[in-house]
C-alpha positions, -999 to +999 in steps of 0.1 A: -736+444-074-728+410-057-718+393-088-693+423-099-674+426-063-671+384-062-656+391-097-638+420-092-625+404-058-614+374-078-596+391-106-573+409-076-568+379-062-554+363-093-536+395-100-521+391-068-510+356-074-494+366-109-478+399-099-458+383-062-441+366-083-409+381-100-384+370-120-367+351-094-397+329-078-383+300-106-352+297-083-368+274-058-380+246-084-362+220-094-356+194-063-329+194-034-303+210-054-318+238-065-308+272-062-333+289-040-339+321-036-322+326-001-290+309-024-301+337-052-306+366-021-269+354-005-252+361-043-253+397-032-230+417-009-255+436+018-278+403+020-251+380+022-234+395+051-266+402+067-271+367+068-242+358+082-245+383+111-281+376+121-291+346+108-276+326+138-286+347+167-324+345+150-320+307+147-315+312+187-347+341+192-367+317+175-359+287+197-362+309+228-398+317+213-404+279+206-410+285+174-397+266+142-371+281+120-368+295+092-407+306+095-428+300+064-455+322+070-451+358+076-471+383+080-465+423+090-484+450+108-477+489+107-488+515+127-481+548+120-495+573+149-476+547+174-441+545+152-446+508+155-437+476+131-445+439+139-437+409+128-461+376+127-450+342+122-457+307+115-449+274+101-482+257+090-513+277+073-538+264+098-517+276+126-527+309+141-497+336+141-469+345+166-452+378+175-420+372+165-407+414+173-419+448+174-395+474+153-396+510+160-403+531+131-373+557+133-397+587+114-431+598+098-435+617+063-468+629+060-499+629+085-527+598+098-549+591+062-538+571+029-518+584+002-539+592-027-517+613-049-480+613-058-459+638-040-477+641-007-456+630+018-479+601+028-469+568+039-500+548+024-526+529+048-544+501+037-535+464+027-506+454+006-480+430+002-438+426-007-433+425-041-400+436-044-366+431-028-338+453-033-302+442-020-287+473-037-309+496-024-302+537-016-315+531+019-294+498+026-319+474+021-353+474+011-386+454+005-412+469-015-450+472-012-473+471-041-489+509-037-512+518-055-530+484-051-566+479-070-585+502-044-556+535-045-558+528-082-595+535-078-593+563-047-561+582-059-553+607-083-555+588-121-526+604-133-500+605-103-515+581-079-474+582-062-453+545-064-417+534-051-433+525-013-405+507+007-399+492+041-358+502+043-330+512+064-312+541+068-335+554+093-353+584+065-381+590+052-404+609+025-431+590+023-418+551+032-413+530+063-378+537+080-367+512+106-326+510+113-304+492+092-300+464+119-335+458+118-339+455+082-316+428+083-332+409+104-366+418+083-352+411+052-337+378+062-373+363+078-386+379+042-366+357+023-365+330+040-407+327+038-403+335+003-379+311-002-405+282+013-432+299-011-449+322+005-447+346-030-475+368-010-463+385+027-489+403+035-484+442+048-509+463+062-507+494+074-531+513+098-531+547+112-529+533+149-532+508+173-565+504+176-567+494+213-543+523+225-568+545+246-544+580+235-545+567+199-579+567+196-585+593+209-566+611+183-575+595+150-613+604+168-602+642+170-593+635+131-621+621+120-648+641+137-653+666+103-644+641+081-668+610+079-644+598+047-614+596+065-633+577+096-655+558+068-619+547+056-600+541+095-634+520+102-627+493+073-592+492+084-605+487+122-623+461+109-591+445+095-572+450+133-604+438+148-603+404+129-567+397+131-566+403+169-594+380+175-583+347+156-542+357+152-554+350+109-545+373+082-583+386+071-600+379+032-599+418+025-624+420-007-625+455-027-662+470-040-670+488-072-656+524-055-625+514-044-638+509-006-623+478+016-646+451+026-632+427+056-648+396+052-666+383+084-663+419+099-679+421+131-711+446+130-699+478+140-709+494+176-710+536+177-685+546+202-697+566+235-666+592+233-665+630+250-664+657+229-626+667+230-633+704+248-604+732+233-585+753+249-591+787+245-563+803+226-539+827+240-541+855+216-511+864+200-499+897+182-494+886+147-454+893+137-438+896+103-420+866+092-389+860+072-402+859+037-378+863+004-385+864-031-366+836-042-362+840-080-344+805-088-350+775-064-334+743-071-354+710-078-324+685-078-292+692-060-258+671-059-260+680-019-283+686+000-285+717+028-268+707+064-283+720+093-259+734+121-241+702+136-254+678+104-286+657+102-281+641+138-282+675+156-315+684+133-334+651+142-328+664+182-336+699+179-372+688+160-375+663+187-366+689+217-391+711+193-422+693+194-422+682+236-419+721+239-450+727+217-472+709+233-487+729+256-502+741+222-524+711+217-558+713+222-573+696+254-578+659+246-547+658+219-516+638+236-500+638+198-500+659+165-477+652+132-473+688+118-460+688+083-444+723+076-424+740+046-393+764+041-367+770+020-326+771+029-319+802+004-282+801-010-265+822+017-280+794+043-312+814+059-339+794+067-373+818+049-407+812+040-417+792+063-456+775+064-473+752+080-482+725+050-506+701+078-515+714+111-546+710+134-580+729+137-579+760+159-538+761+152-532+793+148-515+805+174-495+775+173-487+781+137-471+813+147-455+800+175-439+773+153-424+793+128-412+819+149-389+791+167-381+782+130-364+811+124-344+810+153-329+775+141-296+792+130-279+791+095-275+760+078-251+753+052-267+755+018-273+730-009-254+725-038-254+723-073-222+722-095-206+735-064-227+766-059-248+774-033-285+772-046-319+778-022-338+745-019-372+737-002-373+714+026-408+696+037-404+684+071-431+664+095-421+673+134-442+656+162-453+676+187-462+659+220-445+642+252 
């Protein structure tokens, strides 16, 4: 057992080596006069101009920091429960990392867990690094992130195990990283300029939360409580927090024979003394009869997509407004919930069929709550394809909570 993880831990490692390295690593070889790979980066329009916006005002963030520019270590933290992106830097290998920033992530696809199968919404938890940047990306700019790595290739579904994982602009999401367009700027210029020094492998891992955020805890604890996989999982990845917190160094994650994460010099794990969240009882409710159509043709690609009264703005505030009215619907001991719910815009603009995709134990009521309001949300303009109006299905994640 040993012999196979030290072996299967060394063939990802070299896999690793081999695969951070695209077409483009070349650039940097070749003495003073070489055309590196910030030089290959500035060839395009977005990066180019990025670079001469931010690159000077970073120059000065970094000074104020006291800490040397361009960074040739980076290193990047996610957390998704807490909408929260950091960046870590440094200049020599032995030195422990800085905080350079803290991004807010504009939105969530998807609930707390990895991704294990293509189409589900998730943004993927585990550890993974930038293998890809895209100057011409859909979403502005984008750096990619090796999902499904050796353990998701393992854990998830064989066939569809998802791909195409980003951290972008543009500030949307179905199952990526959204930060604002400013900010990945900035991210994409640090990125490249660490790659540029070397550093083929920037490390990004993602975990469900901060692990040393009382109200976050106490959330991914209400998850976990029926699901020993899921905290099995969000324990290794604890681990991983743990470690990095301590000594400000990037952990040696290791990966055993099922797929499962092994943090190397993990501290020995302590049972927590939590209180068993108590419920509230539920206000019983009259069921109603929802809006449901038989929808005989429903569009899977559209040349535009449906608009909700007062465009996508107006839609982001009215989820927002949404969820802090909901929450008096949590259960007692829940500060936070990501509910993932579906419905489909029919051609003449009538939000029907509305369900609740990814909710929370005991929900019920809520449910019904939920997609009552739903169908109060007023008529959108449809989608369309070839200029007709067609019914689509929208998957939406709202967060409901203060």
């Amino acid at each position: 057992m040993q012999k196979q993880l030290i072996l299967f831990t060394v063939a990802l490692l070299a896999g690793i080596f081999l695969q951070a390295q695209p077409p483009s690593a070349n650039l940097n070889k070749g003495g003073a006069n070489a055309y590196s790979f910030i030089d290959y980066q500035k060839s395009f329009p977005r990066p180019g101009e990025a670079l001469e916006r931010k690159e000077d005002t970073l120059k000065k963030q970094f000074e104020a920091k006291k800490i040397q520019w361009p960074a040739r270590y980076m290193y990047i933290r996610s957390f998704k429960y807490d909408s929260q992106l950091e960046v870590w830097v440094k200049d020599k290998l032995t030195d422990p990392f800085q905080l350079f920033k803290t991004y807010k992530v504009c939105a969530l696809a998807g609930s707390l867990g990895p991704k294990r199968m293509q189409g589900d919404y998730q943004v993927p938890e585990g550890f993974y690094y930038i293998n890809e940047f895209n100057p011409k990306s859909s979403y502005y700019l984008s750096l990619g992130l090796n999902y499904p790595n050796a353990s998701d290739k393992l854990l998830s579904d064989s066939l569809k195990p998802g791909s195409e994982i980003y951290i972008h602009g543009s500030c949307v999401t179905v199952g990526c990283i959204p930060i604002t367009d400013q900010q990945i700027d900035e991210l994409y210029i640090l990125a490249a300029h660490a790659k540029s020094q070397g550093q083929d492998f920037i490390p990004v891992h993602i975990f469900p939360i901060r692990f040393n955020v009382e109200k976050s805890v106490k959330y991914l604890e209400s998850l976990t409580k029926e699901d020993p996989e899921l905290k099995k999982f969000a324990d290794r990845l604890e681990d991983a927090f743990d470690y990095f917190e301590k000594f400000h160094q990037v952990p040696v994650v290791m990966i055993g024979e099922k797929g499962e994460y092994l943090i190397n010099e993990a501290a020995p794990r302590r049972p927590k003394q939590t209180e068993a969240a108590e419920v509230k009882k539920p206000v019983k409710r009259i069921p109603v009869a929802h809006r449901v159509r038989d929808i005989e043709i429903l569009a899977e690609a559209v040349h535009q997509w449906p608009l909700f009264p007062g465009g996508g703005e107006a839609f982001m505030k009215y989820l927002d407004q949404l969820g802090k009215e909901l929450t008096s619907y949590l259960p007692q001991g829940m500060l936070k919930a990501f509910v993932q719910v579906e419905f489909i815009i029919d051609k003449d603009g009538v939000p029907v069929n509305i369900k609740v995709l990814k909710g929370f134990r005991n929900g019920e009521d809520f449910n019904e709550e939920l997609i009552a309001r739903l169908e109060k949300m007023g008529t959108w303009e449809p989608a369309l394809l070839n200029d007709r109006p067609v019914a689509k299905k929208m998957i939406q994640t709202i967060t409901v909570g203060q």
